[in-house]
C-alpha positions as CSV (number, residue, x, y, z in Angstrom):
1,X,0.0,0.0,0.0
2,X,2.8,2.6,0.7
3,X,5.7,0.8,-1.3
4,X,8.6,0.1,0.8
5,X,7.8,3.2,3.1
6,X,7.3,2.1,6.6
7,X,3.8,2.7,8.2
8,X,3.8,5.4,11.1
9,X,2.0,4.0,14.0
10,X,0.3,6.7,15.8
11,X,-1.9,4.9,18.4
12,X,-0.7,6.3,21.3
13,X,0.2,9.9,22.0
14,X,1.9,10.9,25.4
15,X,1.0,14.1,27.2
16,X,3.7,15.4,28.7
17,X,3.6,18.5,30.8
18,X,6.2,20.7,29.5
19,X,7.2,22.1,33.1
20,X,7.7,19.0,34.1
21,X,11.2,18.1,33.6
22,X,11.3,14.4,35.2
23,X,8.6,13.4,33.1
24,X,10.4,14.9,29.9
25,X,13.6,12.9,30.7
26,X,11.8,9.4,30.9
27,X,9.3,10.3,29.0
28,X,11.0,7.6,26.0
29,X,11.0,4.5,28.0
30,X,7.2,3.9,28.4
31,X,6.2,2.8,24.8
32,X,4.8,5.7,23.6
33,X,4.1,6.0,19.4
34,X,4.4,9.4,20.3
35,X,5.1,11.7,23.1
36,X,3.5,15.1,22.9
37,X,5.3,18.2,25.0
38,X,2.4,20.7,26.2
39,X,3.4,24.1,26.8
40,X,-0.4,25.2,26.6
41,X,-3.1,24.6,29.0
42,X,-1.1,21.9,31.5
43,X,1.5,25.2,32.0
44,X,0.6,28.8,34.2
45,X,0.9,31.8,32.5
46,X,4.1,32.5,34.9
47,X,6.0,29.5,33.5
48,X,5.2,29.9,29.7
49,X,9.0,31.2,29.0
50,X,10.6,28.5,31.1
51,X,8.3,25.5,29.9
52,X,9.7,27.1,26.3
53,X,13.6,26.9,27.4
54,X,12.7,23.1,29.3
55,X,10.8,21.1,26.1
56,X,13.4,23.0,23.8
57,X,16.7,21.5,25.7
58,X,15.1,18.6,26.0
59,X,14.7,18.2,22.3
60,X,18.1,19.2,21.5
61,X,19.9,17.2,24.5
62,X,17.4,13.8,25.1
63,X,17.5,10.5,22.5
64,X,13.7,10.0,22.5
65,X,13.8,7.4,19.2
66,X,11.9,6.2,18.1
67,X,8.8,8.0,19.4
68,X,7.6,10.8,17.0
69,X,8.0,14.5,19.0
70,X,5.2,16.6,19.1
71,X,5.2,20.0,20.7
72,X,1.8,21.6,21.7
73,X,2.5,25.1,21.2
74,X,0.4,27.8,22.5
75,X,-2.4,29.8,20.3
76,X,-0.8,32.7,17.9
77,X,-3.3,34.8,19.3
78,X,-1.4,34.6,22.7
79,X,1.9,36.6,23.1
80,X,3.5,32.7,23.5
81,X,2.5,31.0,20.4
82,X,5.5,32.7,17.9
83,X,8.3,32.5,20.3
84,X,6.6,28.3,21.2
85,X,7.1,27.8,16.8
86,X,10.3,29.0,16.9
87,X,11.9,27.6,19.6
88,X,10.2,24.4,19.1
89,X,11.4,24.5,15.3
90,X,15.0,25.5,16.4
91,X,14.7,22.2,18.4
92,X,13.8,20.4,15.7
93,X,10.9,18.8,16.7
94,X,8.8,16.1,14.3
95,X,5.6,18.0,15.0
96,X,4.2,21.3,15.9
97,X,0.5,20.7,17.5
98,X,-2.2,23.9,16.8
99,X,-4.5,24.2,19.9
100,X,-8.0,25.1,19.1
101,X,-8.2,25.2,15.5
102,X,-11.3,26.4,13.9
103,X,-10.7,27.5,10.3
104,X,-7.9,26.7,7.5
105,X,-6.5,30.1,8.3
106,X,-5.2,28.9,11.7
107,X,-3.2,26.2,10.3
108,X,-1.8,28.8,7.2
109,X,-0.6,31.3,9.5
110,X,1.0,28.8,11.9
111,X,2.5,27.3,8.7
112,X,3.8,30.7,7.8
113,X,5.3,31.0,11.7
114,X,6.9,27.3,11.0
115,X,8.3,28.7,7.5
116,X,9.9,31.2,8.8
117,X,11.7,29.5,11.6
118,X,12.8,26.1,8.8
119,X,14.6,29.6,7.0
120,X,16.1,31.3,10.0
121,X,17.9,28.5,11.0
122,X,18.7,26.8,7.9
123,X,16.3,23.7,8.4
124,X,15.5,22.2,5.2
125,X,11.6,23.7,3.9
126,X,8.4,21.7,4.9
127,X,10.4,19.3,7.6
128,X,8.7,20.3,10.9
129,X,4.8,18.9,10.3
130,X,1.9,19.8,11.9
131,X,-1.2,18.2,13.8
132,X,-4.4,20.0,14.7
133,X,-6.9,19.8,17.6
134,X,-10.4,20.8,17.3
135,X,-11.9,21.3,20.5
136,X,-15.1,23.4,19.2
137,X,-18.1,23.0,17.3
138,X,-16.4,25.6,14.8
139,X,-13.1,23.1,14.3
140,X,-15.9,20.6,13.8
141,X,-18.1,22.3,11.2
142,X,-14.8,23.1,9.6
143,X,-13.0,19.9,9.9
144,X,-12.1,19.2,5.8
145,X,-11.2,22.6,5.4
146,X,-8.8,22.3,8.6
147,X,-7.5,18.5,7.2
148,X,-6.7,19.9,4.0
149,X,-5.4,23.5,4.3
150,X,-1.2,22.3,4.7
151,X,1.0,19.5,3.3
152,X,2.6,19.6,6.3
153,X,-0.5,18.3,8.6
154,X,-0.1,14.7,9.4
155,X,-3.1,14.7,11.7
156,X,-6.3,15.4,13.2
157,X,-6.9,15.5,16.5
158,X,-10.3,15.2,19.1
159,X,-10.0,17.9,22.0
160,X,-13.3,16.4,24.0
161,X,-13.0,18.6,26.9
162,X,-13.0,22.2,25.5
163,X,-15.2,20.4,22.8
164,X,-17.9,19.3,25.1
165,X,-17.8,22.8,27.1
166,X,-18.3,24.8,24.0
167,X,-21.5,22.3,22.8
168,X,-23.0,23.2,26.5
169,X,-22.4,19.4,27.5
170,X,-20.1,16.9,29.6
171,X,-18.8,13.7,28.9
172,X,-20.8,10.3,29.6
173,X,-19.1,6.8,29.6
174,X,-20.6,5.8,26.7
175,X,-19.5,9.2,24.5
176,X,-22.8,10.0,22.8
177,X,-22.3,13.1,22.9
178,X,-19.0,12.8,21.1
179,X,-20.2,10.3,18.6
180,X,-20.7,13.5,15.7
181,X,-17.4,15.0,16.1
182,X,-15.6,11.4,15.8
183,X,-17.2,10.4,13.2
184,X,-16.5,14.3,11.1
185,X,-12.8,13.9,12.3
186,X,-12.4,10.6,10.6
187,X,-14.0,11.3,7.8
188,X,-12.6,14.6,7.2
189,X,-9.3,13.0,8.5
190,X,-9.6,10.2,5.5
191,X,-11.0,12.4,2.8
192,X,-7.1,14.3,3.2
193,X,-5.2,10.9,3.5
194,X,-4.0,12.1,6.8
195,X,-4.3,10.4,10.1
196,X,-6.8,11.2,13.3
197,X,-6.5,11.0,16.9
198,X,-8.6,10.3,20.0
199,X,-9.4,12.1,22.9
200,X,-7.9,11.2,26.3
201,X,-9.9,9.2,28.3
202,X,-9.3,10.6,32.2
203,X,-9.7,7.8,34.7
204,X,-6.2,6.5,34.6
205,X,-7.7,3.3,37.0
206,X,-10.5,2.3,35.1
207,X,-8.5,0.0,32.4
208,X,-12.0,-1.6,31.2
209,X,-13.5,1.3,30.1
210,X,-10.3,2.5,28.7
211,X,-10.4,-0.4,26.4
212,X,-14.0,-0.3,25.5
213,X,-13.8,3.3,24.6
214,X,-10.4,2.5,22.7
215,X,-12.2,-0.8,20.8
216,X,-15.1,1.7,20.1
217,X,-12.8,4.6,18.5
218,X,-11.2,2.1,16.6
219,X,-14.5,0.9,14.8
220,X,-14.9,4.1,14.1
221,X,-11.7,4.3,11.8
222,X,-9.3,6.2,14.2
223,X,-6.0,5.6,14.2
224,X,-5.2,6.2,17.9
225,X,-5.9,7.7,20.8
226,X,-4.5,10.6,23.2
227,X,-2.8,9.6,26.8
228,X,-2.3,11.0,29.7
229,X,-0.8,8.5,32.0
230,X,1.7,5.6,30.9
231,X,-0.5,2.3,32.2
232,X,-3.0,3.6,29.4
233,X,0.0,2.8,26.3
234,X,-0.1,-1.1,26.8
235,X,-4.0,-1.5,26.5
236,X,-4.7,0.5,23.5
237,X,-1.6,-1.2,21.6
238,X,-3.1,-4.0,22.3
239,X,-6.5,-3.3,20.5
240,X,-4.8,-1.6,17.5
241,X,-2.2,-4.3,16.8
242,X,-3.9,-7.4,15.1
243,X,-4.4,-10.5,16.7
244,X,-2.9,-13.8,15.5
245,X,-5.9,-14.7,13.4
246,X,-6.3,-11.4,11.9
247,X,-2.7,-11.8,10.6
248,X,-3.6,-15.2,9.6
249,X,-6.6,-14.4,7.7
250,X,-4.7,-11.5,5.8
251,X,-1.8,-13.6,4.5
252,X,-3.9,-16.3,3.2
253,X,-5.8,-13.3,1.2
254,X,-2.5,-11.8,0.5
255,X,-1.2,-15.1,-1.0
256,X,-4.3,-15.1,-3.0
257,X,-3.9,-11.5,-4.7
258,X,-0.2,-13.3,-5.3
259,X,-1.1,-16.3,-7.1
260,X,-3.7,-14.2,-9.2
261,X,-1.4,-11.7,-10.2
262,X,1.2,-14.7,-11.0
263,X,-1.5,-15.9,-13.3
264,X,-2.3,-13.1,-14.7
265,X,-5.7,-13.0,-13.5
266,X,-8.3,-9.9,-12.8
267,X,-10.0,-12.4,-10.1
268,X,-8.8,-12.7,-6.6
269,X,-10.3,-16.4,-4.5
270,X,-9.7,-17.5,-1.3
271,X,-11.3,-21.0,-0.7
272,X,-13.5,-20.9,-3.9
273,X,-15.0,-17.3,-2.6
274,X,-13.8,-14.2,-4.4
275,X,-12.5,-11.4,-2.7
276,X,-13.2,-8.1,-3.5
277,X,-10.6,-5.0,-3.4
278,X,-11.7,-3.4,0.1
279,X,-11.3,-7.3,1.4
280,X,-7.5,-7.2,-0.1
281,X,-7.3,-3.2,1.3
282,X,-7.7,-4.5,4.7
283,X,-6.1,-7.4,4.5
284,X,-2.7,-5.6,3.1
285,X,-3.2,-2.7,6.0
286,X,-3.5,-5.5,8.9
287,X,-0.4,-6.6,7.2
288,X,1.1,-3.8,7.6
289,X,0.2,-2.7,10.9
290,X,1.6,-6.4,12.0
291,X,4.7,-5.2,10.4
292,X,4.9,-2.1,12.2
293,X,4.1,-3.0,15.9
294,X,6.0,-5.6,16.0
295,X,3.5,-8.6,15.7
296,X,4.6,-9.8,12.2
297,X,8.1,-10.6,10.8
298,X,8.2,-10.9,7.2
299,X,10.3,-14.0,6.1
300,X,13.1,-13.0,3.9
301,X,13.7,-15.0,0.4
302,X,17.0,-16.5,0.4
């Protein structure tokens, strides 16, 4: 599906407070797909600058591989949100995350902050990305137009807090009230070809729901979810890497699109049933999300 380009498993991001350096120095060993530096709302308006100074050492002194970087920065409409791109840039972090987004504009004048900082300091054009979180029914309505406004966003994000606030409601255990924003972010998320991202789920001790919510975000079409404590990485791994059978199942399809292809036929079967094209698209993305966690091992000719 993507050549011989790795796929980027984003199913678990890491909040990290970004005035917290003993959490920033560890913040590696956990597991994480990625760890996300905040030096927005988990930081007080006294500790912007030093928050700043903090993530931006640690990007330049700290080995984090191989989790992806993201740096929260504060809004551009806050004096913070410039000096946040260009430090974090100067650090060269993987990705600069937009708080509150609400129209395509936020993203092209954050791109135009990012573009600036990639020149000052000589860092090759278009190399620090971008992720946004819509946290608004706004960011919502506008949630193609956000997914589509930068080649440099790799993501979409779900901010359900400041998202349920702004629609007058609170969150439930079984997310209803969620259910329309989801469901616009993956779509809007898909219709770009760029990747989405869950909420954080905020009882750190109740595992069971944790994994219900992450088995239910999953069926929606997410590719991962937001965390805020490290016990939550290991259980939502688990329900986005495929399970033996799956794997099983997708090799004996992929063998199938093999042999067909060898014969030169049109017509994919699999036990005297044919298999249509979204079949194989799964089969070769379970494949390949085997591949990349870990779970599957390609066997090399000889």
């Amino acid at each position: 599906m993507n050549g011989n380009k790795p796929l980027k498993l984003r199913r678990t991001m890491l909040f990290c407070p970004g005035n917290n350096p003993g959490m920033m120095s560890n913040a590696y060993i956990y597991g994480a797909d990625s760890i996300m530096f905040d030096l927005e709302d988990s930081v007080s308006m006294k500790e912007k600058d030093s928050a700043r100074n903090l993530v931006y050492q640690a990007l330049k002194t700290i080995d984090y591989s191989p989790c992806e970087l993201v740096v929260r920065v504060n809004s551009l409409s806050s004096e913070y949100g410039k000096a946040d791109i260009e430090a974090m840039v100067a650090g060269r972090v993987d990705v600069i995350r937009l708080p509150k987004t609400e129209c395509a504009q936020d993203i092209k004048d954050t791109e135009a902050e990012i573009t600036k900082a990639e020149k000052k300091y000589n860092i090759p054009l278009g190399s620090t990305k971008m992720m946004a979180a819509i946290e608004g029914a706004l960011g919502i309505v506008n949630a193609y137009e956000i997914a589509t406004a930068s080649k440099r966003l790799v993501a979409i994000a779900l901010g359900a807090e400041d998202y349920c606030a702004n629609i007058k409601t609170t969150r439930s255990p079984e997310g209803s009230e969620l259910f329309l924003a989801r469901a616009t972010i993956v779509v809007a998320a898909r219709a770009a070809g760029i990747d989405c991202i869950d909420t954080v789920y905020s009882d750190i001790y109740n595992e069971e729901q944790l994994i219900k919510e992450a088995q239910a975000i999953k069926q929606l079409g997410f590719d991962g979810k937001s965390v805020i404590n490290p016990r939550q990485i290991e259980p939502i791994h688990k329900v986005f890497t495929p399970t033996q059978k799956e794997i099983d199942k997708a090799l004996k399809i992929k063998k199938a699109l093999e042999d067909a292809e060898k014969r030169g036929s049109g017509v994919v079967s699999l036990n005297g049933k044919m298999v249509d094209k979204p079949v194989m698209l799964r089969a070769l993305r379970c494949i390949e999300m085997a591949k990349a966690s870990g779970a599957y091992f390609e066997e090399k000719e000889e």
